[in-house]
N, C-alpha and C positions, 0 to 999 in steps of 0.2 A: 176615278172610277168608284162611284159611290154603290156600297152593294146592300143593299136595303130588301131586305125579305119583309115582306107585307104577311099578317098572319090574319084569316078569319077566324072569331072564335065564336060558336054558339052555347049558351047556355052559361051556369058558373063550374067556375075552374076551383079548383082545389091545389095548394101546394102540398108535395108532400118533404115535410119538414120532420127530420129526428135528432133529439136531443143530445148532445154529445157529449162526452167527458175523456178526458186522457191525462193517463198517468205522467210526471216527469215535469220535465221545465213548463211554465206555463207563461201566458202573456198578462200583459198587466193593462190597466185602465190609464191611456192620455193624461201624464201630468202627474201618475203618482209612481213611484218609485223605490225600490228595496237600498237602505244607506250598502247594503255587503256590494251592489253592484255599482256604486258609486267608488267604494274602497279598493274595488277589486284593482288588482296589478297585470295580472296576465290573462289570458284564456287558458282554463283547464286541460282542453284536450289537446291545445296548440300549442306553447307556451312563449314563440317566438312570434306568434302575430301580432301584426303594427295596431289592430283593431278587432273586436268581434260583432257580429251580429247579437243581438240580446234576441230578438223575436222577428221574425217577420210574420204577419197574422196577415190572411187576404180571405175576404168573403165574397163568393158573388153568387147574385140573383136577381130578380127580374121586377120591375114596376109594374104598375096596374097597365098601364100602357105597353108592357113586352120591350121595353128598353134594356138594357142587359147592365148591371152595374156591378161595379170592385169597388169593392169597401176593403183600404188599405193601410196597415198601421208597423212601422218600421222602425224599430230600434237600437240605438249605435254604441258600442261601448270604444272609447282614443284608446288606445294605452301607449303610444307614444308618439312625439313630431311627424315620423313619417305614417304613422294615421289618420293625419288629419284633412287629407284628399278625401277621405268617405266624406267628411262633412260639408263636399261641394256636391249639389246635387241638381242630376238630370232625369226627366219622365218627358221622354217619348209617344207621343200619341198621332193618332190618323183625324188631327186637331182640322185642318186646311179642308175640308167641307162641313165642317161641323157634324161629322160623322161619330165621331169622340170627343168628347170634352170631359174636362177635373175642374171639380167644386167643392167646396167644404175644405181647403187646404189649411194644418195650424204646422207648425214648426218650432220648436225650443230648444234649446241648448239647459242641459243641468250639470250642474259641478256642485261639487262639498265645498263649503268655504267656511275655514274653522268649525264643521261639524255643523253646519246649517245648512239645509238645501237652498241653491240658489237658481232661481228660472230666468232665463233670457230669450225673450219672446223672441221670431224671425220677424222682422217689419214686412207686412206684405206687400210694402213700396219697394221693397227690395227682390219682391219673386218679380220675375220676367218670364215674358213670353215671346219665345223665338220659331219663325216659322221655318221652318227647314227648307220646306219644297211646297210646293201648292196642296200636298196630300197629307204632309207630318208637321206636326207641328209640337214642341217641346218648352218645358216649365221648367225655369232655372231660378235655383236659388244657392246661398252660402249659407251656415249657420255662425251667428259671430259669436265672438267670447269662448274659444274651442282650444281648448290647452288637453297635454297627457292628463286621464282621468274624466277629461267630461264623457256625458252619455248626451247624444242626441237622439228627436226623435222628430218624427212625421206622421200626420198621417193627410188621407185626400179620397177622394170619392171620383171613379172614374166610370163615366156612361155612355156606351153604344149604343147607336140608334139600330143593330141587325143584330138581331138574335145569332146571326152567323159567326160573328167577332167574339166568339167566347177567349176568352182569354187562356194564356199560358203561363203555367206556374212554375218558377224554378225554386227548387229548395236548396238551390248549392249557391256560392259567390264567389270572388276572388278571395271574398276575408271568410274565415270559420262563422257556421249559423250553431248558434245553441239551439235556437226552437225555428219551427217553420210550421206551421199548419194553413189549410187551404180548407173553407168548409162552403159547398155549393147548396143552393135551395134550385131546385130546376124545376118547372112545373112538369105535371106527369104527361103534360101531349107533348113535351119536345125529346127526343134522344138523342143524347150526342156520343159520339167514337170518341174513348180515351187511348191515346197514345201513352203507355205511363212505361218510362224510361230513368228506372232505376234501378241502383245496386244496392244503396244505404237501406237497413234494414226502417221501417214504419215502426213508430210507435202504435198508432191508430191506422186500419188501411178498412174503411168503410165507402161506400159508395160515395157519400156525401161528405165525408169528414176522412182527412190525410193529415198525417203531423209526422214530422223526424226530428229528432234530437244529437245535437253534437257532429254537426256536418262540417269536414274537414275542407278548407280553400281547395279550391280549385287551383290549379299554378300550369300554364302551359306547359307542354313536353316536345322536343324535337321530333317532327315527323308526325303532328296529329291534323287530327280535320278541325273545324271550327270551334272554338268555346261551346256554343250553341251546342253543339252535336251532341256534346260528352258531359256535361251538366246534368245534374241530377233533376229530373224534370217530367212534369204530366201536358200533354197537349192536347186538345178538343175539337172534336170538330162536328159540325152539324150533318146528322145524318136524315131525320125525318122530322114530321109532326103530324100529330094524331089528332083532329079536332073534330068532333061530334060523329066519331066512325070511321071518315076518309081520311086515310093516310098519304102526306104526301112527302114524295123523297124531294132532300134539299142533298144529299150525299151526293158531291160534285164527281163525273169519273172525267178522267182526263180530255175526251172530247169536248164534254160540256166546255171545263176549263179554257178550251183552246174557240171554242165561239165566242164563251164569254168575250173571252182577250178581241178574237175579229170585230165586234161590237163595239168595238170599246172610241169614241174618237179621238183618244190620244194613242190608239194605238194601232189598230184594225185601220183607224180613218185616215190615218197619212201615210197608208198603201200605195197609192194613186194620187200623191200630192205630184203634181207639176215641180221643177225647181230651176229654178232659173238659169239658164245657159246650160243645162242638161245636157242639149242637142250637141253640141263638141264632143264630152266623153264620151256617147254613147254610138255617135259616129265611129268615132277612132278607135271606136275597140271593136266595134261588128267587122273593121277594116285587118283585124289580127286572125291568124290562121288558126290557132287551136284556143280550145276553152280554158286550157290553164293561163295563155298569153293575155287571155281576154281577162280572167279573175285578178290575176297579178295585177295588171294596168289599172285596172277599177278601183280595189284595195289598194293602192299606192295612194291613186290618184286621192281618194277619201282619205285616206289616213296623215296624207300631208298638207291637206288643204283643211281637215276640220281641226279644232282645239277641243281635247277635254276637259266638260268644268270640273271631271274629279268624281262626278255622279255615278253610279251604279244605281239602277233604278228599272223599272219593267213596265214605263209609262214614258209618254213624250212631258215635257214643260210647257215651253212652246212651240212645239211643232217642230215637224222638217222643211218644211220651206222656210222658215223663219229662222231657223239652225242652221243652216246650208247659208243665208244671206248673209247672219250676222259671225259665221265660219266659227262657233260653238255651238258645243250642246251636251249634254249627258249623253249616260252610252246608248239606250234605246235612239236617239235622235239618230247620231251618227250611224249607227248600222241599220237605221231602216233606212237612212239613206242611199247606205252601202246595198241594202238589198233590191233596194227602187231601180237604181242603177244598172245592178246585173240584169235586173228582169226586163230591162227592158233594152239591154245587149242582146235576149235570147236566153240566156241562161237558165236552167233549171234550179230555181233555190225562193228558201223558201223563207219567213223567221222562224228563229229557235227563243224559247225559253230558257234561259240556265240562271244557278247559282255560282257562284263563285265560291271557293272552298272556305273564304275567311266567312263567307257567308252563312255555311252550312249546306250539307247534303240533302239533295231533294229526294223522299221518300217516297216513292210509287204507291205505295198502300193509303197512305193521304193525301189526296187530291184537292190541289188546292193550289190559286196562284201566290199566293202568301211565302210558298215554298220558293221563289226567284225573288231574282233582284236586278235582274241583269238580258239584254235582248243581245243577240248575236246574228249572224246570216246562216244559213246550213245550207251548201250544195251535198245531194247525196248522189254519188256517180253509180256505184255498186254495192252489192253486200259487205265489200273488203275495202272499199276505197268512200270518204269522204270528206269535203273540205267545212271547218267552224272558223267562221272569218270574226276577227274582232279590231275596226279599226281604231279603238280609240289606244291604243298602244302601241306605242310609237317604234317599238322595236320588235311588235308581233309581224309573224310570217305571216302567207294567205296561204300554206302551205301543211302548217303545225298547230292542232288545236290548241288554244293557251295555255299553258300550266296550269293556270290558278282553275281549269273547269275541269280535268281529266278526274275519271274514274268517279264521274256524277252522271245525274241524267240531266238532259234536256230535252223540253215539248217542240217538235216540229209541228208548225202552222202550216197546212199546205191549205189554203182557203180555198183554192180553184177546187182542189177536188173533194175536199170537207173531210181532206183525212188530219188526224192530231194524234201524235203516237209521242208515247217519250225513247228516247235513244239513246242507250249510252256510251259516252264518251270517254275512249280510253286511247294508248298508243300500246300496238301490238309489239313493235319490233322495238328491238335495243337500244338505248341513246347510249353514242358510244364520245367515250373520250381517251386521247393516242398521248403519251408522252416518251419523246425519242432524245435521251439524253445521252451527249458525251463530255467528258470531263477528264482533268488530268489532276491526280493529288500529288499535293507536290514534298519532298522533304520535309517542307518547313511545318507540313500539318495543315497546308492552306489547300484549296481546292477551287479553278475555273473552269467554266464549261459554257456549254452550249444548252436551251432548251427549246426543240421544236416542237407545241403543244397542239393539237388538231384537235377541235369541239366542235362534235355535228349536236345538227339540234336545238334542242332547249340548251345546251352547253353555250354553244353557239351563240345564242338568244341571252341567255345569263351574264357574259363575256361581253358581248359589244353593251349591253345597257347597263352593266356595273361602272365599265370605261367611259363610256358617255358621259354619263350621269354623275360620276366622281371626281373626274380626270386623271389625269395618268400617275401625280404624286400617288391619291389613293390608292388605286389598281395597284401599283407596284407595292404598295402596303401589303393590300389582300393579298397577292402573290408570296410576298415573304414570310404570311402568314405566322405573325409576331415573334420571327426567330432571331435575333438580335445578329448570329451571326452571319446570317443569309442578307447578301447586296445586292441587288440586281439594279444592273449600270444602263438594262439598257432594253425597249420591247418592240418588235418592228409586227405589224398587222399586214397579214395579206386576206383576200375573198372578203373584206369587211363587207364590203358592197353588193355582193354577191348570194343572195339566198341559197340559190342549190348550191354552193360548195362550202365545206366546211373552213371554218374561220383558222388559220393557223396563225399562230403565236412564236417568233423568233426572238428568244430572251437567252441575254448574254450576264452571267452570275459568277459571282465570287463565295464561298464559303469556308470561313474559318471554323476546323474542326475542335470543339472542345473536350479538354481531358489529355490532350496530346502532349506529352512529356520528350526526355532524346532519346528515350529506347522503343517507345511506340506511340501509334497510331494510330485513333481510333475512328472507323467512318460510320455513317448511320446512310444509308442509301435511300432513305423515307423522303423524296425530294417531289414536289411538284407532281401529287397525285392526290386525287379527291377523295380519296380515303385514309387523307393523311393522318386525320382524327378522328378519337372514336364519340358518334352524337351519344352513346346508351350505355352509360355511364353507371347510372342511378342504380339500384337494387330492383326497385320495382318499377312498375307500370301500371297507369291507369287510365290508357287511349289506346286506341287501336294506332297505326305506325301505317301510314302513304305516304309510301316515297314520289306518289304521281307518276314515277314512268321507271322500266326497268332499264337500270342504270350496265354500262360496258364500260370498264376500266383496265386501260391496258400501258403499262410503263417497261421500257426496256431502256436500260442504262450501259454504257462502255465507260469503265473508266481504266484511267492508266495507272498502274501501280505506280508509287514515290520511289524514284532511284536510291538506290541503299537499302532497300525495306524487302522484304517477302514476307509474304501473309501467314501470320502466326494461326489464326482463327478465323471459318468463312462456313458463313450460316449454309445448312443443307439446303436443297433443294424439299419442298415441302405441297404437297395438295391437301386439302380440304372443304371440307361438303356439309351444309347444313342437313339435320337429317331428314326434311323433307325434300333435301334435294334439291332445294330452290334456288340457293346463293353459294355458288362455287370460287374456293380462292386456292391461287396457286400461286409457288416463288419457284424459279429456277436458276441457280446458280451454279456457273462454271467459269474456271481461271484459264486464259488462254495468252501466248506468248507478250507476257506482260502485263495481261488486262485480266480487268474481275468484270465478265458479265453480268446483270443480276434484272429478271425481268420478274413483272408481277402482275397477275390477271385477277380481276375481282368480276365473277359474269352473275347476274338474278335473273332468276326467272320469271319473280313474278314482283307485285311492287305495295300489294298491300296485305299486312299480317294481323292478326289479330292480340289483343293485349294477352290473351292467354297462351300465343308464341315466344310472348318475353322473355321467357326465360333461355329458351334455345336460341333465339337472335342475340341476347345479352352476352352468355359463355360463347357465342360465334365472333361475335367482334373484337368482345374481349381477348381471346387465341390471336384472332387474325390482327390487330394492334399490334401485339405481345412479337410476333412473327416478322412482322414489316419493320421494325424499330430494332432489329437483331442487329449489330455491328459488325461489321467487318475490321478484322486487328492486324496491325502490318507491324512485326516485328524489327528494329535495325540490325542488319547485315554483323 
């Protein structure tokens, strides 16, 4: 899908260009170099990073021609072995129409050798060009001679043929940036929308000139959205152009977006593709009584017959007929497949646009298909009820939107009726998981039982494709959840097969209690509940925290006290409330003719918080850990 804005321009144009200067780190000239940053041992502000950024410097601006070009120059400092991955390096482009291309590429490696600078050029026999996909295409190189101490650098010159591909500037990385500036020259008939999505304070924040200094790694956190999302970062997007008076809007709004996409022949155009032997499923399923009999069958039928090559993608390759013969395809193939299908069961549905969350979150204020990566099928039945089918996942329902899209938006295509709205995608009610444990502690300090575990849901969904995909050694790992004294001899599955019921779990366990001496006996009742551990650990936060769906945790335990013992010590009964009220936990404990009952309910209300709730989810979990981990002490007779 090559997007090519054509520009008329009358008369002469004028850039408007201003000179800039800023205080602090600055960037240097290809090839010359400071010996202190050769010497240097650590990062200043980091002091434990494997590498830093020295500069990244990016300029862009426009040829005589309205070609749109990044002039980019990138600076590496090792500081030890495991730094030396920065110095493999990949640039990603929309190379495969020649819509994008990089020229002017140098590469060197510097090191001090006995107090002399020494340069080792990249041979450019050794950059490669790898096409990804028919649309991306990407420039691989290594730098050689890369020991603790070198600095590498790059730089390369990248040009789009649409004024519309302005580029995206990120100032953060995984490794610490000392410097980052971005300086644009625009000419004055084009205006583009800045998305600027930052915390780190600018040293310079001018229209055309941005720089920050001393930019802290990025490092994942449990429970965030994509890299992409949380990045310190300015985005662009073309809103107009002004040429001899008449203005005209290129500011895409989501309908536009979603013609686009119907136009498009890899994607709009294998609507109505024919596929061979069609006529069987679509017979046998107009032959089932209800619409969910009929979606069920469909999505099976696709999902067990196609293979994924792994793509995420919001264009076809080779097409659906060609996907459907050769039984693969990326996921746009397979589910427009999937939706060729329904439509012509009768079904109402339609395609969706989505991103996938590793992908990033699609922003409604920016319009734009750029924003996907990913085609899906969307039936909507009513305001409260709707199905997102995705068959290339082999252990997705047709019944439960995928994890990885909840609490995003996606563009429904209804082409028939020329409507394109975006919808968001979330799960209203609870996913709940049941643990009903009994167990007998025995004198000796030992303990067997029983555990019967019920996972609706994505639980559900998590549980058979971990089992799958691992085998049952592993599974029985993840279940013991590296407790050395915890055995499980043994896990029988019922409803595997079964989508509406929930998947139960029959696990038969041994647990050695440690600490147990011959006067006492110490239990920890913490067994077999997904809140076993606490993810938010850390002091601070610097992501917003989606859990994807609100989670229902419910464990009730019978155990049988150890002949000889009575309980010296037995945690209270205890509730607890965040104090927006959102995430309720409670323990109830009582001792009854012989037995310690001890049950424990963890309910949310809602599933995504913001990083400035940190601190109250942090002191919540923290308590509710502190709470569940309480011991039960059985004193001897």
């Amino acid at each position: 899908m090559n997007k090519i804005f054509t520009v008329i321009i009358l008369g002469v144009l004028t850039l408007s260009v201003k000179a800039q200067t800023s205080s602090g780190p600055t960037t240097q000239p290809f090839g010359k170099i400071d010996k202190a940053d050769l010497e240097m041992k650590n990062c200043d502000f980091e002091k434990d990073a494997n590498a830093e950024v020295l500069f990244d410097k990016g300029s862009v601006y426009f040829s005589p021609q309205y070609d749109l070009v990044l002039d980019r120059h990138i600076r590496i400092k090792i500081f030890n072995e495991k730094g030396n991955d920065e110095a493999n390096i990949r640039i990603e482009f929309f190379g495969g129409n020649r819509s994008e291309y990089i020229t002017n590429l140098q590469a060197e490696t510097i090191n001090l050798n006995n107090g002399n600078i020494e340069i080792t050029k990249v041979d450019k026999k050794l950059v490669y060009t790898q096409n990804v996909n028919k649309i991306r295409t990407a420039m691989v190189f290594s730098f050689p001679n890369v020991k603790p101490g070198s600095v590498v650098e790059f730089k390369y010159t990248l040009t789009a043929e649409s004024i519309a591909d302005f580029p995206d500037w990120f100032f953060q990385d995984n490794i610490p940036t000392r410097y980052s500036e971005l300086t644009t020259s625009i000419p004055n008939i084009l205006y583009y929308k800045k998305l600027v999505m930052v915390s780190h304070p600018f040293i310079k924040n001018d229209d055309d000139f941005k720089s920050m200094a001393n930019i802290p790694s990025f490092h994942d956190e449990p429970f965030m959205s994509s890299r992409r999302d949380n990045l310190e970062r300015i985005l662009y997007e073309l809103s107009s152009v002004n040429a001899s008076g008449v203005t005209l809007a290129f500011a895409d709004t989501w309908k536009k977006v979603g013609e686009n996409e119907v136009g498009y022949d890899d994607f709009g155009g294998q609507f109505k593709r024919k596929l061979e032997g069609e006529e069987t499923i679509i017979n046998k399923a107009k032959t089932l009584k209800t619409d969910d009999d009929k979606i069920a069958y469909i999505f099976n039928e696709v999902k067990n017959s196609m293979k994924w090559n792994e793509e995420d993608e919001d264009y076809t390759n080779d097409g659906t007929k060609e996907a459907w013969v050769k039984k693969i395809g990326n996921c746009t193939e397979i589910n427009l497949i999937l939706y060729h299908l329904l439509q012509k069961a009768g079904l109402n549905v339609h395609p969706m646009l989505v991103s996938t969350k590793k992908h990033g979150k699609v922003n409604p204020a920016f319009s734009s298909n750029y924003q996907f990566n990913k085609t899906v099928a969307y039936i909507p039945v009513d305001s409260n009820k709707n199905y997102v089918l995705d068959a290339t996942g082999k252990y997705n329902i047709y019944n439960e939107i995928p994890s990885s899209l909840l609490n995003g938006f996606g563009l429904s295509i209804d082409k028939e009726n020329e409507n394109y709205e975006l919808v968001f995608l979330q799960k209203t009610t609870p996913v709940r998981q049941v643990a009903l444990i009994t167990a007998e502690i025995k004198p000796d300090g030992k303990v067997s039982g029983t555990v019967q575990l019920n996972s609706f849901d994505y639980y559900r969904v998590d549980a058979i494709k971990k089992y799958k995909t691992d085998g049952e050694k592993k599974y029985i790992d993840y279940l013991e959840n590296g407790d050395n004294n915890l055995k499980i001899s043994a896990v029988k599955f019922d409803n595997m097969e079964v989508d509406t019921l929930p998947l139960t779990q029959n696990i038969d366990f041994k647990l050695d209690l440690a600490g147990t001496d011959e006067t006492y006996i110490y239990f920890n009742p913490n067994l077999f509940i997904s809140q076993q551990d606490n993810p938010f650990l850390s002091e601070h936060r610097y992501t917003d925290i989606d859990f994807g769906y609100r989670g229902n945790y419910a464990s009730n335990g019978i155990y049988k006290e150890p002949a000889g013992y009575k309980v010296d010590a037995l945690p209270k009964s205890v509730s607890m409330t965040m104090p927006d009220k959102s995430i309720t936990f409670k323990r109830l404990v009582f001792e009854q003719d012989g037995t310690i009952v001890i049950r424990f309910l963890v309910d949310y209300k809602k599933s995504v918080y913001f990083k400035e709730d940190y601190p109250y989810l942090h002191e919540f979990f923290k308590k509710m850990n502190e709470i569940m981990n309480e011991q039960v002490v059985f004193k001897k007779s």
